[in-house]
Structure formats: structure tokens, C-alpha cells
N, C-alpha and C positions, 0 to 999 in steps of 0.2 A: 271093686267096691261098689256097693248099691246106690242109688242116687238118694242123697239128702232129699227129706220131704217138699221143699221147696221146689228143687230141681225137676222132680217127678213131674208137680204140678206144671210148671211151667211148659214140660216136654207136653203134658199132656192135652194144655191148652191151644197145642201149636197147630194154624190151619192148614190144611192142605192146598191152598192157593193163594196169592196175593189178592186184594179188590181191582176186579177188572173195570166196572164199570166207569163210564166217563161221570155221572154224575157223582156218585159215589168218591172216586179219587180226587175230582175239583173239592166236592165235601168236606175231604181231610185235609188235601192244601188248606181250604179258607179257615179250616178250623187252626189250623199253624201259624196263618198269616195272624190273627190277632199277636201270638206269642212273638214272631218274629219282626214285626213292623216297626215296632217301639224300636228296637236295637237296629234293624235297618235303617231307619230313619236317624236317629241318634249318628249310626256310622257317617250318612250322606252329610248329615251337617258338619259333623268335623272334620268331615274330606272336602266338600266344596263351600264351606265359608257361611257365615252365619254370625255375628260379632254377638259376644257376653260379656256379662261382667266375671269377676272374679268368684264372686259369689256364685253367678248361675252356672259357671264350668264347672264349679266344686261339688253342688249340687246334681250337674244332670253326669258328671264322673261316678257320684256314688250311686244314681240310678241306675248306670248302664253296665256300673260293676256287680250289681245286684240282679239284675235281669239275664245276664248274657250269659251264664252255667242253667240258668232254667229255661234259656233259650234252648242251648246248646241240647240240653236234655232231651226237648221236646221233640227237635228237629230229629234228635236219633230214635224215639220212639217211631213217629210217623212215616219217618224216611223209609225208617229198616221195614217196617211194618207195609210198605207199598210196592216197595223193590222200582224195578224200571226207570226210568226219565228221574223221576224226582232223587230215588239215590245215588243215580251217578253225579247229581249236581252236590250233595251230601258232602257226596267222596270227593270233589273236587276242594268242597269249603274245610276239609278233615285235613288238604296237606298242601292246596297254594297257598304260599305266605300271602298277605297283601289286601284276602280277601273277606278277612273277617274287621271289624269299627279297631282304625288303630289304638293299642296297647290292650286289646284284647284279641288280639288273636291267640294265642297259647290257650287261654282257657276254654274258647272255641275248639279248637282243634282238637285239646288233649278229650273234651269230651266226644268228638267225633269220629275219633281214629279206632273206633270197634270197627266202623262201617268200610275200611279198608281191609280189614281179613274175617270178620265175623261178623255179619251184617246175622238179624235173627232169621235163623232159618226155617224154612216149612216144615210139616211133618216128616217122619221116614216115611209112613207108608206112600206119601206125594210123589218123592223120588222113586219108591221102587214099582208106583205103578208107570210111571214115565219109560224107565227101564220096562217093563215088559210089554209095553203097546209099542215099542223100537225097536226091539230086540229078539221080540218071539217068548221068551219067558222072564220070571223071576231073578232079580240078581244074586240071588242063592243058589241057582244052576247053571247062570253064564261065569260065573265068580266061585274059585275057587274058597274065596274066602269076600267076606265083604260088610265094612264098617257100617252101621245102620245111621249114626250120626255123625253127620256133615262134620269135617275139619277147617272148612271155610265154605264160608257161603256170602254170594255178592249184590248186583243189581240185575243179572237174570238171568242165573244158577247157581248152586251148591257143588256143591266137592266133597264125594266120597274118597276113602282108602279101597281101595280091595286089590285082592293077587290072582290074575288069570289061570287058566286052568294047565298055560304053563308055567307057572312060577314066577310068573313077572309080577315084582309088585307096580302099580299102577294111581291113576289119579283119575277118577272118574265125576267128569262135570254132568251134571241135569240140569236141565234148564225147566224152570219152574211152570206149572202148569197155569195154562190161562195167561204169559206174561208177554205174550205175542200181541192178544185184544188189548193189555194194559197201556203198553208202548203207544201203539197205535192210537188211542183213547187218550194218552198225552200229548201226541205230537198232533191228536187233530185241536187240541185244547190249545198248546202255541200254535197252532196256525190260526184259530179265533181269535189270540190275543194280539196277534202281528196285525192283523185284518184291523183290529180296531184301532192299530195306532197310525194308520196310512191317516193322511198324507204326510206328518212326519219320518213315520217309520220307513216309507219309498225314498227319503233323500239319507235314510244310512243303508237303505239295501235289505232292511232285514227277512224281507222277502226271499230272496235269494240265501239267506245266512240259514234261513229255518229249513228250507226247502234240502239243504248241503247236510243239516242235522238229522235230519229224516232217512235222508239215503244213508247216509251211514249207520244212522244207529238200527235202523230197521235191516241191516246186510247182518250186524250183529246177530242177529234171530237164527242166522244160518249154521251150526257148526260144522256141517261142512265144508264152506267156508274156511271158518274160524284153521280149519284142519290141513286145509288149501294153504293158507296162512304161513302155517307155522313150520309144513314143510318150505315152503318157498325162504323164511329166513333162517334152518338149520342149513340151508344149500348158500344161503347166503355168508351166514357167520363161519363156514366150515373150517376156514382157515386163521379162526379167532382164538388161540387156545383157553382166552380166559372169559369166552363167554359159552353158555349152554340152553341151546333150546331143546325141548323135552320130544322124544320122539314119539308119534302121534301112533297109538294103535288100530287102524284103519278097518278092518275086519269087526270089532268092535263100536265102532262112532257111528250116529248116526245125525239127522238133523236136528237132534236136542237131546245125544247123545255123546259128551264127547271124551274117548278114554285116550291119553299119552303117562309116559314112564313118570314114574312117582318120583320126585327130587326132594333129597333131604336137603337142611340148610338153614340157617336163622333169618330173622324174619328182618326188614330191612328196619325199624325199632328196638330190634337186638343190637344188628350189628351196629348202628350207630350207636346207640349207649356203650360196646366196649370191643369194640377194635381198635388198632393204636390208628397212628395216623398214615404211616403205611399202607395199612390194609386199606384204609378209608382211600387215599391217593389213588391205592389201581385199580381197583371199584371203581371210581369216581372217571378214569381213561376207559374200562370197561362200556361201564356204563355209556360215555361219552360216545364210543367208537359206535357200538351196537346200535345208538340213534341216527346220530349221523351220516356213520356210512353210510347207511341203506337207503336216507334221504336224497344223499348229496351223487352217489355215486350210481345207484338203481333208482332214484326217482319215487319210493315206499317209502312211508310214512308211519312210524309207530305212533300212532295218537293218543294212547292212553300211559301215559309215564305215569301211573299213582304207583306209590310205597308197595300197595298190597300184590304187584305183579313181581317182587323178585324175592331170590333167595340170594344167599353169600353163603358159599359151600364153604369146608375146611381147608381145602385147598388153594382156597384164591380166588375160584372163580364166580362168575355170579351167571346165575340161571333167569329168564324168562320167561315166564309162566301164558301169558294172556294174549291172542292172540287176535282178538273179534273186532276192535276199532282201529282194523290196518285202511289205509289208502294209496291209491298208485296216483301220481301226479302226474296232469297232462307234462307234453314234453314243454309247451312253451313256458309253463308255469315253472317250471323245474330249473330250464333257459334264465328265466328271468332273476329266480332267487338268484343261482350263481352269477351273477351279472353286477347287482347289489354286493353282493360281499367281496366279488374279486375288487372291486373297485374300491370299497372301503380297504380290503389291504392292503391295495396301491395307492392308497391315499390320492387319487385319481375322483377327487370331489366333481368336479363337470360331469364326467362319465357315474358317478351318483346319484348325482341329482336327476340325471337322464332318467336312471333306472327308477327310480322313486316315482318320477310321473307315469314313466310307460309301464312299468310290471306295477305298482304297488300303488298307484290313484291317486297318490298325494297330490294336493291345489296348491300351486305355486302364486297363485291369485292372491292367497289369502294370508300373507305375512305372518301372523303371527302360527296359525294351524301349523302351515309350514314348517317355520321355524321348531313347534313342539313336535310335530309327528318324525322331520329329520333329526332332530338331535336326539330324540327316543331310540329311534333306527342304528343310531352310531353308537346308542347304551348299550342296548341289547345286544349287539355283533361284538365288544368290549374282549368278551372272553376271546375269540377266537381272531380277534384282528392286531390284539398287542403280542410284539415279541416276547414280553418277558413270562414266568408262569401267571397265570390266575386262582386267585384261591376264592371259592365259592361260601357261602356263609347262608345262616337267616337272614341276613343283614340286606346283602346282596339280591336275594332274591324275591324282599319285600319290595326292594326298589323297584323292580320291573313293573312292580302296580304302581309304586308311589308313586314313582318319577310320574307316569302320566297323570295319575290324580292332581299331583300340585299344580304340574302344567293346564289342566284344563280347567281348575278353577281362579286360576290367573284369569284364564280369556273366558270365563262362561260369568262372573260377578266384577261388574267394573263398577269402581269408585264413582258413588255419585249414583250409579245407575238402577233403577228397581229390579227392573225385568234381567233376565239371563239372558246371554247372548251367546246360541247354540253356533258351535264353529262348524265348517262345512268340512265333512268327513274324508277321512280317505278313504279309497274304492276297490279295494284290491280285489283279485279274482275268489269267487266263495270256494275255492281249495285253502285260501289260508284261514278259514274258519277253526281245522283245527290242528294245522298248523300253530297259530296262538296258545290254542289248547299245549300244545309241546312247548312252547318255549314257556311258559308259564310255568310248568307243570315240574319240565323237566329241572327248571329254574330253584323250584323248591327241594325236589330231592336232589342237587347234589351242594343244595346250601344243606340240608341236614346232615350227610357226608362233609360237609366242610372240605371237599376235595382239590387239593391244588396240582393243574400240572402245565405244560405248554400245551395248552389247546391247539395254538394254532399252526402249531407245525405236525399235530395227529390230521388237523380238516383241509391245509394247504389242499393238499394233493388231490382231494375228492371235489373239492372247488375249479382245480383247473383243468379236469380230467371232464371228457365228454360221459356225455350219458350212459351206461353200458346195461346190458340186460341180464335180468333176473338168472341167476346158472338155471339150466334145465337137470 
């Protein structure tokens, strides 16, 4: 069928690269920032305290109910239109609960949740000259066959269909031209803005946090890499039967080329709208095993849980698509989590609180931090430290922000007091930067699953097991 008039246009407008430059992309941020401040701000006040009357709540309700779908809009125009740094923050705000001004989040989201499997993509011809300065020619002569327009496109690549010249059908990422300067051009723009928030910003570390954001997302850039990756956890999961990672076409990939087998499957917005609750369940143990293990029992780190990296095949199983924001965790680091969590299941509180000062920074000085950052610590471990099942929700996984939002507006606005009173942070090693990232993340997809099972008798064992290495 021919493309509707509209469509045409659209393709036809499409550029052949994202805006690389540093000033240019700060440009679009600040041109965003007006649209999103208002609702940013709005959020901060009713997360950390701010007293109205009945009137002024009803009122600045109906502004923020009014503002936050042309927020949300805005943000997907300029996000998708940028790619890099600023859309993976996007994609974050498209599926953690928690993150968007409470009682709007849904409307936030449901406008944002293009940017998890369709972010707007560049032109074809982008892709197919990327494809022929990696490859030696044309995707018309390495490709048997070969989709011109992208089936998903993300924060720095697209995704072709095509069928090799043996008959394999395939999934071929490019990675967008120019989005290596773009990255780069973001992360030196956080590293200006951390710079100017010193001497605050030195007593939460964020020095150290940017600098951990950098190396990772700048290793992203690599797909060989990325290919490195993803053979390392099919050797991992081998003996998963209901999990699938895609086998990497190596002959074919290159540093920003990257082809593995093409997996059918619905999209995880599918399957939650209409799987029973079965299906949802062993997804959700799926799911759960495929992160965990490979943290708890190989020391790797899947850092990117967003929605738009799995499928749910007919069979049962669910597939893993993305590969580029893995991390290996030093050993003491690795040491230290299991140490925290063995002890919360021994309910061996002394030997907790050890672990909270030595692995994870917490100030025992400071009574009340204290107090909020450990009882945070015994939320969040919930799933995997009670005997009985745990069933994950929206609910559930908006808490993992609330709980701390309440708690630190308790201690940052005291009665009586003008000024804020910033609490002195925990220090954990900058490997749990995105760490975070994963309990957060993974927090909200398997509250969309709604998935209930015995967590903690799937994670016992990788908990009390030493560290083992990677299969070769």
C-alpha cells in the first residue's frame, strides 16, 4: 500500500543525522526547559512540602493537569528528535513509575512510551550509507533482502529487518551517524553542570556518579562490544529454557554495525494488556532469573531493564534484545551487595547495619538519614527476603521513589524552619549508579506484569553461592 500524503511527507522531511553540536543540543534542552519547569517544579513542590490552601491545590491541580500531556508532547518531540543522553533519560521517564508529578504519571508515560520501541527515526538513506562505509557495500548486496524503514529505532540506533544471503532472517541495528560527537557533546555538558554545582555537589559525589555515566554510556558506542555482550549472557542463560538471547551474526557486525537473529514475539505493552496471569507469573520468574542471576551469581549487570528491550514469544519464553548498557562488577562490590542481603534474610540486623556502613556509605551519625536510607534498604530487598510469594504491581513499584520522596521531605522541611535541611548522603561505590538504574527500572516492569512468585527461594542460592565466572 502507498504511503498516505502525510506519511510521504514526513519520511521525506526525515534527517539524515541527529544535531551533534554542543551548543545546538544545549539549544533544544533550554528550549524544553521552559515547557518542562512549570511541571517540574509543580512535581518538586508536592513531593517535598510547600503548604496551600484548598483553593491554591485545586487550582495549581488544574494547571498541572493541563500542562503535563503538552509537556509530555514536547518532551517526545525534542527527545526523539536528539537521540543520545537526552532520550535515554526520556525512556527512563516513559516506564519508572514514581518519576513523573504524582497522580500524573500515566499521562506522562502513555505519551512517552513511543520512545521505547519507536523513537523517530533518520532517514533510510543514513542507515544504508552507515551500512556501506562498515561493510564494503550497499545493504542491497550484503542482504538478501532488506527493509528500508526501520521497525524500531531508539537513543543511538535503528533497526532494520533483512534476510542474509543465507536465508537467515535477521535484525540489523545502525547506529546513527554523528551520535558518537552528540554523546560526547552531552556528557561534556553534565560534566559543566556538576562542575558548577561543586561544593555541594562534592559532598553527594556527583563527580564520581558522572564520570561512572560516561564510561558506560560512551562503551555503548561500541557494538562490538555490545556483540561481546550478548554472546557472554547466551553462554550464560544456556541453561534457561525460558529465556532467549538472539544469536549475534559476527561476520556481519561491525563497530556500528550490529546484525543478530531476528525474534518474533509481542511487544511487552502487548503482552501486558492480554496475557492471563500465568503467562504474566513466568515472564515475571523469567524475567526475574535472567537479571539477577547474572548479577548475583557472575557479578554482570544488565543495566538497561526498559519495556522496549523484550519480547514474550508464543511459547512462553521471553527474549532479550539489547545488549550495550552491560557492566562487570568489581569483586568487592559484588562481596558487599551479597553481604547486605544475606543478612537481611537472616534477619541478622548487626551484621546489616555493618554492611550498610562498609559496602553502601550510609552515616550512622546522622539518626534520622540513617534511619531513612536503612528502612529504604529493607523496602527495596521486600521481594526477595519474605518467605511468602510477592506480587509486584504499579503500586508497588511507585513506592521505591515514594518511600524516599516522603522520607526525605520529613528531614529536608522542618516545622518552624525556613531553610531546608540537606541530609548527609549515602556513599556507596559509583558501580551502584546503575545498579539503581535496575532496581528502579526493573521495579516498574514487573509492576506492569503484575507478576507474583517466591522470589526469594529463585535468588537464595545465588546469594549464598560465591562468585563464579562467566562460561567461556
Amino acid at each position: 500500500m502507498p504511503d498516505a500524503p502525510d506519511d510521504a511527507q514526513a519520511k521525506a522531511r526525515r534527517p539524515d543525522k541527529p544535531p551533534t553540536s554542543r551548543l545546538g543540543r544545549l539549544a533544544r534542552l533550554g528550549a524544553l526547559g521552559t515547557k518542562v519547569l512549570p511541571v517540574a517544579f509543580e512535581g518538586a513542590r508536592r513531593a517535598f512540602g510547600g503548604k496551600r490552601t484548598e483553593q491554591e491545590e485545586r487550582e495549581a491541580q488544574a494547571r498541572l493537569l493541563a500542562d503535563a500531556k503538552k509537556t509530555a508532547e514536547a518532551m517526545l518531540a525534542t527527545l526523539g528528535e536528539m537521540k543520545g543522553l537526552p532520550l535515554k533519560l526520556g525512556q527512563m521517564a516513559s516506564y519508572i513509575d514514581g518519576l513523573a508529578p504524582p497522580g500524573y504519571e500515566e499521562r506522562v508515560q502513555r505519551a512517552l512510551q513511543k520512545l521505547q520501541q519507536k523513537a523517530p527515526p533518520l532517514s533510510p538513506e543514513a542507515a544504508e550509507r552507515v551500512v556501506l562505509e562498515d561493510l564494503g557495500a550497499p545493504p542491497s548486496e550484503i542482504f538478501a533482502h532488506w527493509e528500508r524503514e526501520p521497525f524500531a529505532a531508539a537513543s543511538i540506533g535503528q533497526v532494520h529487518r533483512a534476510v542474509t544471503r543465507s536465508g537467515e532472517q535477521v535484525a540489523v541495528k545502525v547506529q546513527y551517524p554523528g551520535i558518537d560527537k552528540a554523546i560526547e557533546n552531552d556528557l561534556k555538558s553534565l560534566a559543566m553542570l556538576e562542575a558548577f554545582a561543586s561544593p555541594l555537589g562534592r559532598k553527594y559525589r556527583t563527580k564520581e556518579t558522572v564520570e561512572e555515566i560516561r564510561a558506560v554510556f560512551l562503551s555503548e558506542l561500541d557494538y562490538t562490544r555490545e556483540a561481546q555482550n550478548a554472546d557472554a549472557f547466551r553462554r550464560m542463560v544456556a541453561d534457561l529454557p525460558d529465556v532467549v538471547v538472539p544469536r549475534v551474526v559476527h561476520s556481519l557486525s561491525t563497530k556500528r554495525v550490529l546484525v543478530a537473529e531476528y525474534i518474533e514475539g509481542v511487544t511487552y505493552q502487548e503482552f501486558c494488556a492480554d496475557a492471563s496471569q500465568e503467562r504474566r507469573d513466568a515472564a515475571g520468574r523469567a524475567v526475574w532469573t535472567f537479571m539477577f542471576r547474572s548479577l548475583l551469581r557472575h557479578g554482570v549487570l544488565y543495566a538497561d531493564p526498559h519495556p522496549g528491550n523484550y519480547r514474550f514469544l508464543a511459547d512462553g519464553r521471553v527474549a532479550f534484545l539489547d545488549f550495550g548498557c552491560v557492566k562487570e562488577l568489581p569483586d568487592d562490590v559484588l562481596a558487599g551487595m551479597k553481604r547486605y542481603i544475606r543478612a537481611a534474610m537472616d534477619a541478622d540486623w548487626p551484621a546489616f547495619d555493618r554492611s550498610l556502613v562498609d559496602d553502601l556509605g550510609y552515616d550512622p551519625t546522622h539518626p534520622e538519614s540513617w534511619d531513612l536510607y536503612r528502612s529504604y534498604t529493607i523496602e527495596l530487598l521486600q521481594p526477595m527476603t519474605q518467605h511468602a510469594p510477592f506480587r509486584f504491581s504499579p503500586e508497588t513499584a511507585r513506592e521505591t521513589v515514594a518511600y524516599l520522596v516522603r522520607g526525605h521531605r520529613k528531614i529536608i522541611w522542618k516545622e518552624g524552619e525556613r531553610l531546608p535541611n540537606l541530609p548527609p548522603p549515602p556513599k556507596p561505590p559509583p558501580d551502584y549508579t546503575f545498579v539503581n538504574r535496575l532496581q528502579w527500572g526493573l521495579a516498574s516492569v514487573m509492576g506492569g506484569l503484575r507478576a507474583e512468585a517466591s522470589y526469594r527461594e529463585l535468588t537464595e542460592p545465588w546469594v549464598r553461592e560465591g562468585r563464579r565466572p562467566v562460561p567461556g
